[in-house]
C-alpha positions as CSV (number, residue, x, y, z in Angstrom):
1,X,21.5,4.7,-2.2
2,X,24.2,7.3,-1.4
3,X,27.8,6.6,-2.1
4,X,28.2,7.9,1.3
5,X,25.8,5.7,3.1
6,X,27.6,2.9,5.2
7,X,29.1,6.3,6.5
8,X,26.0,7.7,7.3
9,X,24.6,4.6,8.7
10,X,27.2,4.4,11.6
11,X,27.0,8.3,12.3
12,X,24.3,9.2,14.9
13,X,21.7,11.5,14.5
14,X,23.2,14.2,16.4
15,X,26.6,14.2,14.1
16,X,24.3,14.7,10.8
17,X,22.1,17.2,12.6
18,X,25.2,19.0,13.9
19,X,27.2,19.3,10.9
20,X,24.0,20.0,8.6
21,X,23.3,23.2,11.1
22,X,26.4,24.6,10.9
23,X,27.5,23.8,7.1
24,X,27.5,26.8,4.7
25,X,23.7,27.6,2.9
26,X,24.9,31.0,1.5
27,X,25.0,31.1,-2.4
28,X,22.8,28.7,-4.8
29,X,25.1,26.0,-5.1
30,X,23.8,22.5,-3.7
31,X,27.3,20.2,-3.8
32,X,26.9,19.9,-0.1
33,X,24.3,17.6,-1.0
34,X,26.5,15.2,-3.3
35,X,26.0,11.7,-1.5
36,X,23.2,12.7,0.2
37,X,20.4,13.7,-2.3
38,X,19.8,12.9,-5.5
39,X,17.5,15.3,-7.4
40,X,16.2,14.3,-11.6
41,X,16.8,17.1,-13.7
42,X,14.2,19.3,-16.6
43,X,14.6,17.8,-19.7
44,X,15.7,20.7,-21.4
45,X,18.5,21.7,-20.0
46,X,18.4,25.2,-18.8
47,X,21.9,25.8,-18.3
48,X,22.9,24.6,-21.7
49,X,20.5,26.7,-23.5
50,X,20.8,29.7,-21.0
51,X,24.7,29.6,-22.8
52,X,23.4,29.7,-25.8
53,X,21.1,32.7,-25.5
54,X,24.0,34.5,-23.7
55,X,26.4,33.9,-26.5
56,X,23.8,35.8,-29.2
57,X,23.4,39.3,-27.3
58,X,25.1,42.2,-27.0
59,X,23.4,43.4,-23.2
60,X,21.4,40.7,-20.7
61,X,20.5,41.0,-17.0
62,X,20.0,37.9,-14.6
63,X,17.4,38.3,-12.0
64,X,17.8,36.2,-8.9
65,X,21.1,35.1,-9.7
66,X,21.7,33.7,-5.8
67,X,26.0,33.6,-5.8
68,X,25.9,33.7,-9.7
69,X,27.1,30.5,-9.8
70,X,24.5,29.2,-12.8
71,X,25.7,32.7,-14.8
72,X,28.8,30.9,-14.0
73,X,28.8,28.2,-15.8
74,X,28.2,30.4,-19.5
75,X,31.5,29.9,-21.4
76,X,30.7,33.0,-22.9
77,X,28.8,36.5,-21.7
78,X,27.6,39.6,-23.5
79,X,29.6,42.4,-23.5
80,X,27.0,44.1,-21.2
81,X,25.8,41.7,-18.2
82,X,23.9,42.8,-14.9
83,X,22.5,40.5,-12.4
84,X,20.5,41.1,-9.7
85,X,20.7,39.6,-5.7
86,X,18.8,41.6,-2.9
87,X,20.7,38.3,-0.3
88,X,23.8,40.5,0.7
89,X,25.6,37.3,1.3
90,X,24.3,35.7,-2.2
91,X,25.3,39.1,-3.7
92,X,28.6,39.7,-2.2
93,X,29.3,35.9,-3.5
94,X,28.2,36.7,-7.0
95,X,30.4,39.8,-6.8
96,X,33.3,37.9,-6.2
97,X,32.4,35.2,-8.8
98,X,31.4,36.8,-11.6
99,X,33.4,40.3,-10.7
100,X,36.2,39.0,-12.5
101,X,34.3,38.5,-15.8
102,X,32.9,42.2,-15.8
103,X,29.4,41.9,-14.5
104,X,27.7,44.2,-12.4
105,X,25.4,43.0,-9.6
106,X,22.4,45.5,-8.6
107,X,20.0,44.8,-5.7
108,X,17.4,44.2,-7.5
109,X,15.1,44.5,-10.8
110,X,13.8,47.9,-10.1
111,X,17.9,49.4,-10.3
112,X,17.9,48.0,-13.8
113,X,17.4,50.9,-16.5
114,X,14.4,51.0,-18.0
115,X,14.0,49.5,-22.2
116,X,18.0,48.5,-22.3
117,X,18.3,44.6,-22.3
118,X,18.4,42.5,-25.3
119,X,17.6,39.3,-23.0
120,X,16.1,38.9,-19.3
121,X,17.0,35.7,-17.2
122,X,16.4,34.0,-14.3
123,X,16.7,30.5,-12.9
124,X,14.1,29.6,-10.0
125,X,13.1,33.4,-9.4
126,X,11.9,34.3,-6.0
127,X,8.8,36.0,-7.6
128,X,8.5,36.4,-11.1
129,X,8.2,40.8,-11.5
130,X,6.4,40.8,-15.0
131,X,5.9,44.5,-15.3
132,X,9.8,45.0,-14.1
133,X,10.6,42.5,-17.0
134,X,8.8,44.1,-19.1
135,X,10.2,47.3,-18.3
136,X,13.8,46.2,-18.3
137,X,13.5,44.7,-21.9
138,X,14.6,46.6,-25.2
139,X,11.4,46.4,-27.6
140,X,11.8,42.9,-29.1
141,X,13.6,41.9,-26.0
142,X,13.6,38.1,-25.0
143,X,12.7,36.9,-21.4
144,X,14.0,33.1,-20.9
145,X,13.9,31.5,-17.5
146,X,13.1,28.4,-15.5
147,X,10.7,28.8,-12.7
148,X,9.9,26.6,-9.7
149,X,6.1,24.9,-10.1
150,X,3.7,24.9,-8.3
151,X,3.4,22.8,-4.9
152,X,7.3,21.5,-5.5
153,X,8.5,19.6,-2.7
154,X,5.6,19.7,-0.9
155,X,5.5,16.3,0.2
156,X,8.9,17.4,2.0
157,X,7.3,20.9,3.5
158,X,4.0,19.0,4.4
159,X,5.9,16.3,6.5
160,X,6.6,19.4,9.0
161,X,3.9,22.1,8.5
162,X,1.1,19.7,7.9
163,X,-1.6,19.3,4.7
164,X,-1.4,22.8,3.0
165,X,-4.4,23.5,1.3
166,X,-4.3,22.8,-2.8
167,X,-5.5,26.2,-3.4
168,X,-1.8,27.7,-2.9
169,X,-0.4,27.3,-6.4
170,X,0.4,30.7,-7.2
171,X,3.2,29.3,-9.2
172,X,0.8,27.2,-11.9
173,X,2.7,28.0,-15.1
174,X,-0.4,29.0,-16.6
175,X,-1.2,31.6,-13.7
176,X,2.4,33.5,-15.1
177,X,1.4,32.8,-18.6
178,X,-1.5,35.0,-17.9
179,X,0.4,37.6,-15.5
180,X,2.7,37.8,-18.3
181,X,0.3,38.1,-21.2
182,X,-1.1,40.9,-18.4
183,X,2.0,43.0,-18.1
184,X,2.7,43.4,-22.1
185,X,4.7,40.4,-22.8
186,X,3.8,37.5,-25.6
187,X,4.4,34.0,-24.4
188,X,6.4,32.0,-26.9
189,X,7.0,28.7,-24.9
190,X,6.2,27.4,-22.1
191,X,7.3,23.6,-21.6
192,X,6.7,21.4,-17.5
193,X,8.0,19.1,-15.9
194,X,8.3,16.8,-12.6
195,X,11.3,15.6,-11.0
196,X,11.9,12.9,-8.4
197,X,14.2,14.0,-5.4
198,X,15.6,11.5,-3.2
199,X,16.9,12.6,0.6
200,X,19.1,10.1,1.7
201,X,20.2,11.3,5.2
202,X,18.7,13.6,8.1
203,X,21.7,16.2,7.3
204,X,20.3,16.1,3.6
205,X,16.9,17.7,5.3
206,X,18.0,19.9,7.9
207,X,20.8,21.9,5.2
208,X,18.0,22.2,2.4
209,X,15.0,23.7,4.7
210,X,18.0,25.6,6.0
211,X,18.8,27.0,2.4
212,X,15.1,27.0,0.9
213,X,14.2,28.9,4.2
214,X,10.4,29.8,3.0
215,X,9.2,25.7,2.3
216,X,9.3,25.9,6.1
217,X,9.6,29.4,7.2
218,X,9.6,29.0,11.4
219,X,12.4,25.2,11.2
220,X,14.9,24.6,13.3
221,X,16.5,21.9,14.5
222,X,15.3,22.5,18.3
223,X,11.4,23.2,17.2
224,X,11.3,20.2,14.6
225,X,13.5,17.9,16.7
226,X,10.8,15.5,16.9
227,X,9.9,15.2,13.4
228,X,13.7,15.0,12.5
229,X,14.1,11.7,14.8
230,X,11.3,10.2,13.1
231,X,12.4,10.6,9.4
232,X,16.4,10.0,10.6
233,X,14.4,6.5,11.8
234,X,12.9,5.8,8.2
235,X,16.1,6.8,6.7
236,X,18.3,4.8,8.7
237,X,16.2,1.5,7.8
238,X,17.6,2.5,4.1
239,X,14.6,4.3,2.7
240,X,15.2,7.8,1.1
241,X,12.8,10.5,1.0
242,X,11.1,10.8,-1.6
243,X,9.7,14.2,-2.8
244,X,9.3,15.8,-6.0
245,X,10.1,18.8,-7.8
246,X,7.9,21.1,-10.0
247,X,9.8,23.1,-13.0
248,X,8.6,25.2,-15.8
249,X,10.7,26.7,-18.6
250,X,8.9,30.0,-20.1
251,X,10.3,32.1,-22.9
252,X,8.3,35.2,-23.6
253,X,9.2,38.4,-25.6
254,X,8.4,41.8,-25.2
255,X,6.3,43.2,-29.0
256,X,8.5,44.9,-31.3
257,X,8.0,49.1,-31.5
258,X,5.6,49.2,-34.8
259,X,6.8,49.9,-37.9
């Protein structure tokens, strides 16, 4: 139960909707949700080891990196750091966030110079560019990342779009293995896991399919208003939504020059 909820309780189902609609979605930050959504988290701990990786390279490029604010969160950076973020509102946020600390953000993976980064990250890339990786990488070169699974939150994206067929699960972890093994690199680890999300309000919904705008690619609040009264219903009677996240952390290197 939300800390917020005898406040969501009394607040109809137009306020939530309302303020969820109009609340910012820009960056890859998710406090909005605090009180509202509760979400388990990898075992691993990306961020933690992400700082770690950072701290041990001279030159590293972050693909994806939304408003930068995961990059963010590394006490320490190489003395050479790019990201990329082809979202100009994502990438004018991580320009002003991560500006100040010297890193450079490009549009995207294909700016990146060819064979010149000791380490390649990412957290939850949109789609995983293995031959741009690959490229990008210095002989010897680490790729570390966490990726989104396959079919995560789909009991969430089903409750509007209907039963998608089980045969969309281009993100398996063993599919990008493979792509990866495909495009040069050498797997190293690859580690899964499933997390529990809980939506406690109708806000909750309407601000994530707002930011996560291809789980239900056509939503809005006018086309799905139906749909929305009828979860705000089982919400209300103190039930959460209960969804669940896919995650896989992969580590993968690009072989050494011979001799």
């Amino acid at each position: 139960m939300p800390a917020s909820w005898d406040d969501v309780v009394v607040r109809s189902f137009d306020e939530l909707v309302t303020e969820a609609a109009s609340a910012d979605v820009t960056g890859w930050g998710f406090g909005w949700l605090d009180g509202r959504a509760s979400e388990e988290r990898p075992p691993w701990g990306y961020a933690r080891l992400l700082a770690i990786r950072l701290g041990e390279v001279g030159s590293a490029l972050d693909i994806d990196t939304g408003g930068g604010e995961v990059l963010a969160e590394a006490p320490v950076l190489p003395p050479r750091m790019v990201a990329t973020e082809a979202w100009p509102a994502n990438a004018e946020r991580a320009r002003s966030l991560l500006g100040r600390r010297g890193v450079q953000v490009i549009g995207d993976l294909a700016e990146a110079p060819a064979g010149s980064f000791e380490l390649v990250t990412a957290r939850h890339p949109v789609r995983p560019d293995w031959e741009g990786v690959h490229r990008a990488l210095v002989p010897g070169g680490c790729y570390f990342a966490q990726h989104v699974g396959a079919r995560s939150a789909f009991e969430l994206i089903e409750r509007f779009t209907g039963r998608i067929p089980y045969g969309r699960d281009e993100r398996d972890p063993q599919r990008e293995r493979a792509a990866a093994q495909d495009a040069g690199l050498v797997v190293t680890d690859l580690r899964t896991a499933r997390c529990r999300m809980e939506l406690y309000d109708i806000g909750a919904v309407v601000w994530i399919l707002r930011k996560c705008v291809w789980w239900v690619p056509d939503f809005s609040v006018e086309r799905y208003h139906d749909q929305l009264a009828d979860l705000d219903a089982q919400m209300r009677s103190g039930e959460p939504f209960v969804a669940y996240s896919t995650r896989h952390l992969i580590e993968a290197r690009r072989p050494p020059l011979p001799g």
